[in-house]
N, CA, C and O atoms as a GROMACS GRO file, in nm:
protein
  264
    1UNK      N    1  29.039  36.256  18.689
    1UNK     CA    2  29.044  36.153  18.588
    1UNK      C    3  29.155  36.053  18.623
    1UNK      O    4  29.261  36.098  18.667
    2UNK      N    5  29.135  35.900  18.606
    2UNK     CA    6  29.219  35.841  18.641
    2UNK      C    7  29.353  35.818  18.544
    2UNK      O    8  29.359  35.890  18.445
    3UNK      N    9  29.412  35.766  18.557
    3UNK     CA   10  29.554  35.755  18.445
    3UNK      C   11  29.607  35.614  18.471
    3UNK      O   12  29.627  35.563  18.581
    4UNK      N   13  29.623  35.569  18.370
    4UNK     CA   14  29.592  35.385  18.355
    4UNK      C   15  29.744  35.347  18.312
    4UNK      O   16  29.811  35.436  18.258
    5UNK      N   17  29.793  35.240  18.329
    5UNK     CA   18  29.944  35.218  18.334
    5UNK      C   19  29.939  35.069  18.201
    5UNK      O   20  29.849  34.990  18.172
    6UNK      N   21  30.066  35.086  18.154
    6UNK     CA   22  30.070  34.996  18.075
    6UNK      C   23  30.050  34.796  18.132
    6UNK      O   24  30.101  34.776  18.242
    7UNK      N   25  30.002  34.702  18.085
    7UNK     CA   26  29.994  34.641  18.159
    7UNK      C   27  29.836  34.609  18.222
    7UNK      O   28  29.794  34.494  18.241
    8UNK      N   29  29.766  34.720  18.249
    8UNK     CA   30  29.694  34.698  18.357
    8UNK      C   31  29.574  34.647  18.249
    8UNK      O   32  29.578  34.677  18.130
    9UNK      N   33  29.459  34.559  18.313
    9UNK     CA   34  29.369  34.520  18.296
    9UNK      C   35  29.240  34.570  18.278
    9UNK      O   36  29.207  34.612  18.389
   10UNK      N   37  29.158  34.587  18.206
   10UNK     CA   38  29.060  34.664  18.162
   10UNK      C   39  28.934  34.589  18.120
   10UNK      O   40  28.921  34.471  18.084
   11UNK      N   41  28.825  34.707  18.135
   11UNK     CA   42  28.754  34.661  18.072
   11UNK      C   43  28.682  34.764  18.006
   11UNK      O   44  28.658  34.864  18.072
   12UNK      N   45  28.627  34.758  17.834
   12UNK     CA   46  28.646  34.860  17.758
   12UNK      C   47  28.478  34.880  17.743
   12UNK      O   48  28.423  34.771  17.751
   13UNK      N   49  28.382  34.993  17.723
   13UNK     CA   50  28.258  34.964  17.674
   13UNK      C   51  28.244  35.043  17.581
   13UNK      O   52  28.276  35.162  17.568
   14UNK      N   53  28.167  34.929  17.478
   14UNK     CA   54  28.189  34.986  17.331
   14UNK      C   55  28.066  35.020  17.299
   14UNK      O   56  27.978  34.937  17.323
   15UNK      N   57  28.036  35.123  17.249
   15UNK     CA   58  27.914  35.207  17.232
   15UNK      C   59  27.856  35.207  17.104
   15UNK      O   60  27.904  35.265  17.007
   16UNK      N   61  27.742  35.136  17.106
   16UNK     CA   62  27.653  35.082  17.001
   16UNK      C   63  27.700  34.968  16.923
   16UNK      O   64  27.633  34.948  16.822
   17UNK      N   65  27.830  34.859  16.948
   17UNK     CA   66  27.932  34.789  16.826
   17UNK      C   67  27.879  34.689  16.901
   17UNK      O   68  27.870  34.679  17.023
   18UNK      N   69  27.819  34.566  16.751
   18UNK     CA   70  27.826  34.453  16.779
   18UNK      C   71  27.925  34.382  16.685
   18UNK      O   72  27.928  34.259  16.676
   19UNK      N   73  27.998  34.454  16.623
   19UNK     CA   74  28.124  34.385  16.516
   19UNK      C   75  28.252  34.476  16.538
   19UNK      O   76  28.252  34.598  16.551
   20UNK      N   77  28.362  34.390  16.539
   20UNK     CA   78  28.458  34.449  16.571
   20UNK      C   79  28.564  34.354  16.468
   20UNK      O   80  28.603  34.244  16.506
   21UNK      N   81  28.602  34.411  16.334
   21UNK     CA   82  28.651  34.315  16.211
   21UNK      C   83  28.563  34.172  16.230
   21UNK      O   84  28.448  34.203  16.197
   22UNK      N   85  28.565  34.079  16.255
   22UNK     CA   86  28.496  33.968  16.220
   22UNK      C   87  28.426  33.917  16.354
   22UNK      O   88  28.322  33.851  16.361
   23UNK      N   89  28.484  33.950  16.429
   23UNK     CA   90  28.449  33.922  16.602
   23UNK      C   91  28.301  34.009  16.641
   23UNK      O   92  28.283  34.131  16.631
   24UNK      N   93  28.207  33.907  16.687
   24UNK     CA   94  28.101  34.007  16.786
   24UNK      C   95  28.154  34.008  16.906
   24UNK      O   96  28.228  33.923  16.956
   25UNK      N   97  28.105  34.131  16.962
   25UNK     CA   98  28.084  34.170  17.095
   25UNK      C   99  28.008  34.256  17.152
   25UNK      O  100  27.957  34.350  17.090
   26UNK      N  101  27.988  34.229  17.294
   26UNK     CA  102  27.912  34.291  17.379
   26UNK      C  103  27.955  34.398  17.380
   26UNK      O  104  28.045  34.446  17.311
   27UNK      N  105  27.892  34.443  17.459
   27UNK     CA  106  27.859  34.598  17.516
   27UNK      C  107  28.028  34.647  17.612
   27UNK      O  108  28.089  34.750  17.638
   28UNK      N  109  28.042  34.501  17.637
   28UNK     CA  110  28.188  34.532  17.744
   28UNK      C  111  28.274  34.436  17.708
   28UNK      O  112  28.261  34.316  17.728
   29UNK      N  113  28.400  34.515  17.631
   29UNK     CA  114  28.511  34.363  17.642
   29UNK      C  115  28.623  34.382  17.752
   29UNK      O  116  28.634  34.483  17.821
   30UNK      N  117  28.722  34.248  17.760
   30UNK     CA  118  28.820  34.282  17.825
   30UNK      C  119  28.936  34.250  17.772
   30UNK      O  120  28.960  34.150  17.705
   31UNK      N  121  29.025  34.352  17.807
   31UNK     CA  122  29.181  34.318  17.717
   31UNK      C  123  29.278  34.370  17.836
   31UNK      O  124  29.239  34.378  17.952
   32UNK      N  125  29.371  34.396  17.806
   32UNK     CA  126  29.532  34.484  17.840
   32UNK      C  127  29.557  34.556  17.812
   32UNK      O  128  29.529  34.555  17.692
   33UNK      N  129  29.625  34.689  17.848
   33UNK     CA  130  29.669  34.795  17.750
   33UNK      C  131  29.812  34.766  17.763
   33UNK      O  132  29.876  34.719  17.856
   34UNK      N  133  29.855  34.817  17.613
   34UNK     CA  134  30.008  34.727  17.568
   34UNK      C  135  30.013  34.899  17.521
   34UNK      O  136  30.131  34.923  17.496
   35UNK      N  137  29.930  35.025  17.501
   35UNK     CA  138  30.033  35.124  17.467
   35UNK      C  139  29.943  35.247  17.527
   35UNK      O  140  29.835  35.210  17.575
   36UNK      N  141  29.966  35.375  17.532
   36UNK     CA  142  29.915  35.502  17.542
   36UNK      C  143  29.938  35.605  17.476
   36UNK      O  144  30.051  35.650  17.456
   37UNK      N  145  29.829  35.654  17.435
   37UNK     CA  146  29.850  35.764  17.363
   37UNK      C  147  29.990  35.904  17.454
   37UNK      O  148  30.023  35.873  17.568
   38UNK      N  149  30.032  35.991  17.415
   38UNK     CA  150  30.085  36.102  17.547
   38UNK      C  151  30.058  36.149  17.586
   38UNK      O  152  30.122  36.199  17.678
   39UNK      N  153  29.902  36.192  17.550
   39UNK     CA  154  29.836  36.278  17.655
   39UNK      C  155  29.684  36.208  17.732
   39UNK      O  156  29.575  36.245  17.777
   40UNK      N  157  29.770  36.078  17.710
   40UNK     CA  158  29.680  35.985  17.764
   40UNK      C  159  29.560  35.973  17.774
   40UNK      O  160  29.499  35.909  17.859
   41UNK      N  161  29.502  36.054  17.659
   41UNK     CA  162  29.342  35.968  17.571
   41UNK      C  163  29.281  35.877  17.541
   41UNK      O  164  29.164  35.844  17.561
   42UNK      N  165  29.399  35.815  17.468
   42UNK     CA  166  29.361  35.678  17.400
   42UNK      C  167  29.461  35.580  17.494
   42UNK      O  168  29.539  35.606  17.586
   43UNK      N  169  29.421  35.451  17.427
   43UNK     CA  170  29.507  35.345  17.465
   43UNK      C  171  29.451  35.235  17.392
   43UNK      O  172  29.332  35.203  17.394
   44UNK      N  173  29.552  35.174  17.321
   44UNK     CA  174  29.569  35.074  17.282
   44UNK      C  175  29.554  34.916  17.379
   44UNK      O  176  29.621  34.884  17.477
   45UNK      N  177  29.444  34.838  17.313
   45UNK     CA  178  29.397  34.718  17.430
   45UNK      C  179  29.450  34.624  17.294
   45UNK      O  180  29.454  34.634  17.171
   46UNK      N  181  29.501  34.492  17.438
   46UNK     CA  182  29.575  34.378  17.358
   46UNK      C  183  29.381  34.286  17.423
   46UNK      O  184  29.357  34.271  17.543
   47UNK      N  185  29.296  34.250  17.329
   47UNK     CA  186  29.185  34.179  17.392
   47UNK      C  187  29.247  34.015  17.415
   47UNK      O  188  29.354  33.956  17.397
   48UNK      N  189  29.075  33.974  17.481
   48UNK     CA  190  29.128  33.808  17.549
   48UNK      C  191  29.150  33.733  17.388
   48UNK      O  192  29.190  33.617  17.390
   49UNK      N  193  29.129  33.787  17.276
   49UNK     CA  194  29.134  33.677  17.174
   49UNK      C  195  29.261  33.731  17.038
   49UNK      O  196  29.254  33.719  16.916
   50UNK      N  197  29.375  33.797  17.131
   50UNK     CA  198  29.502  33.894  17.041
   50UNK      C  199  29.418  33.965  16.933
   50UNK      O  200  29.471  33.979  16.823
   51UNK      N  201  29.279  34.016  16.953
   51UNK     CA  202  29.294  34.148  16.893
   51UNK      C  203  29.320  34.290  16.973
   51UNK      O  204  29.292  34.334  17.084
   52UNK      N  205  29.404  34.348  16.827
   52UNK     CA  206  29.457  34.501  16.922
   52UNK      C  207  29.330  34.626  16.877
   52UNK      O  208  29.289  34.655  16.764
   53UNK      N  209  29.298  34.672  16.988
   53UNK     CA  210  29.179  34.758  17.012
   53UNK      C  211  29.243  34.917  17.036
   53UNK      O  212  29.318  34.928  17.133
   54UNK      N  213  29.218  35.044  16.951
   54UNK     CA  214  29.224  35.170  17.000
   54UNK      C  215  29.060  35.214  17.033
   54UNK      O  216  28.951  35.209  16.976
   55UNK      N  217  29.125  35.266  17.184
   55UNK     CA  218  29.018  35.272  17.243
   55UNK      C  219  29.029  35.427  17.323
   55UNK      O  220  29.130  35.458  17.386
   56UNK      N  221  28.900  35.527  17.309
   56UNK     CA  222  28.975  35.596  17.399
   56UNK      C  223  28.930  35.592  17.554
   56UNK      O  224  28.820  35.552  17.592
   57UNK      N  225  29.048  35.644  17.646
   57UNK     CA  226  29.036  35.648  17.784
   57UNK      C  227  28.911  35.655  17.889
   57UNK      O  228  28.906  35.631  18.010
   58UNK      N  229  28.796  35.703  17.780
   58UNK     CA  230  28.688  35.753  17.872
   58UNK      C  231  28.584  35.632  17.892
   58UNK      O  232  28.501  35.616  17.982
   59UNK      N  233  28.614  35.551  17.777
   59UNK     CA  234  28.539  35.420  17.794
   59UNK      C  235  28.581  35.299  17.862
   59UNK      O  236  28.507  35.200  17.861
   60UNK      N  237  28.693  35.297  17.919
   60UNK     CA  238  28.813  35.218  18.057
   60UNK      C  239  28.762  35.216  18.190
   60UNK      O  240  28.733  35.313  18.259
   61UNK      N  241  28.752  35.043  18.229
   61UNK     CA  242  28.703  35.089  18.381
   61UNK      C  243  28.818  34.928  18.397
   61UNK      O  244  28.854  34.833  18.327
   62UNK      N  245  28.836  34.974  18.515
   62UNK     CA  246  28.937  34.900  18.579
   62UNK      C  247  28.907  34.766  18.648
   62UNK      O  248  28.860  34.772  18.761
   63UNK      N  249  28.933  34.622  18.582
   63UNK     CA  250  28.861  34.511  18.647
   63UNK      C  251  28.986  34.502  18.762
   63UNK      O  252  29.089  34.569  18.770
   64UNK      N  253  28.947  34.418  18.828
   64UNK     CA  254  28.977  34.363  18.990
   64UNK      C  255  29.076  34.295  18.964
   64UNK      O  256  29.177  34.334  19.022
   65UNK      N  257  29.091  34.191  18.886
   65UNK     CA  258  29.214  34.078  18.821
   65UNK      C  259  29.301  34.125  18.774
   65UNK      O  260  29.295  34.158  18.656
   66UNK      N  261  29.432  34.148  18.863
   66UNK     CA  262  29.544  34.188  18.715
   66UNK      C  263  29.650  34.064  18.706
   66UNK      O  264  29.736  34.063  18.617
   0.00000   0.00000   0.00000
């Protein structure tokens, strides 16, 4: 399993959600992670439009751009 660093660039896929508080989205967003859970499950995503996303780890894939 990989282990993702604060900072790094992501991209999250959200399973079955086309609303996320007032915002639609796809199937895949992209944000930052600004925190981690400690046993590094979850992580907290800063998205492209400052919403903060808990997300957990298994749905994280790593874009190319950091």
């Amino acid at each position: 399993m990989r282990k993702y660093r604060l900072g790094e660039r992501v991209k999250a896929r959200i399973p079955d959600a086309t609303e996320i508080g007032t915002e639609k989205v796809a199937k895949w967003i992209s944000g930052r992670i600004i925190a981690l859970s400690p046993d590094r499950k979850c992580a907290k995503l800063l998205l492209d439009n400052d919403t903060e996303l808990l997300i957990e780890t298994r749905f994280l894939k790593v874009t190319s751009g950091q």
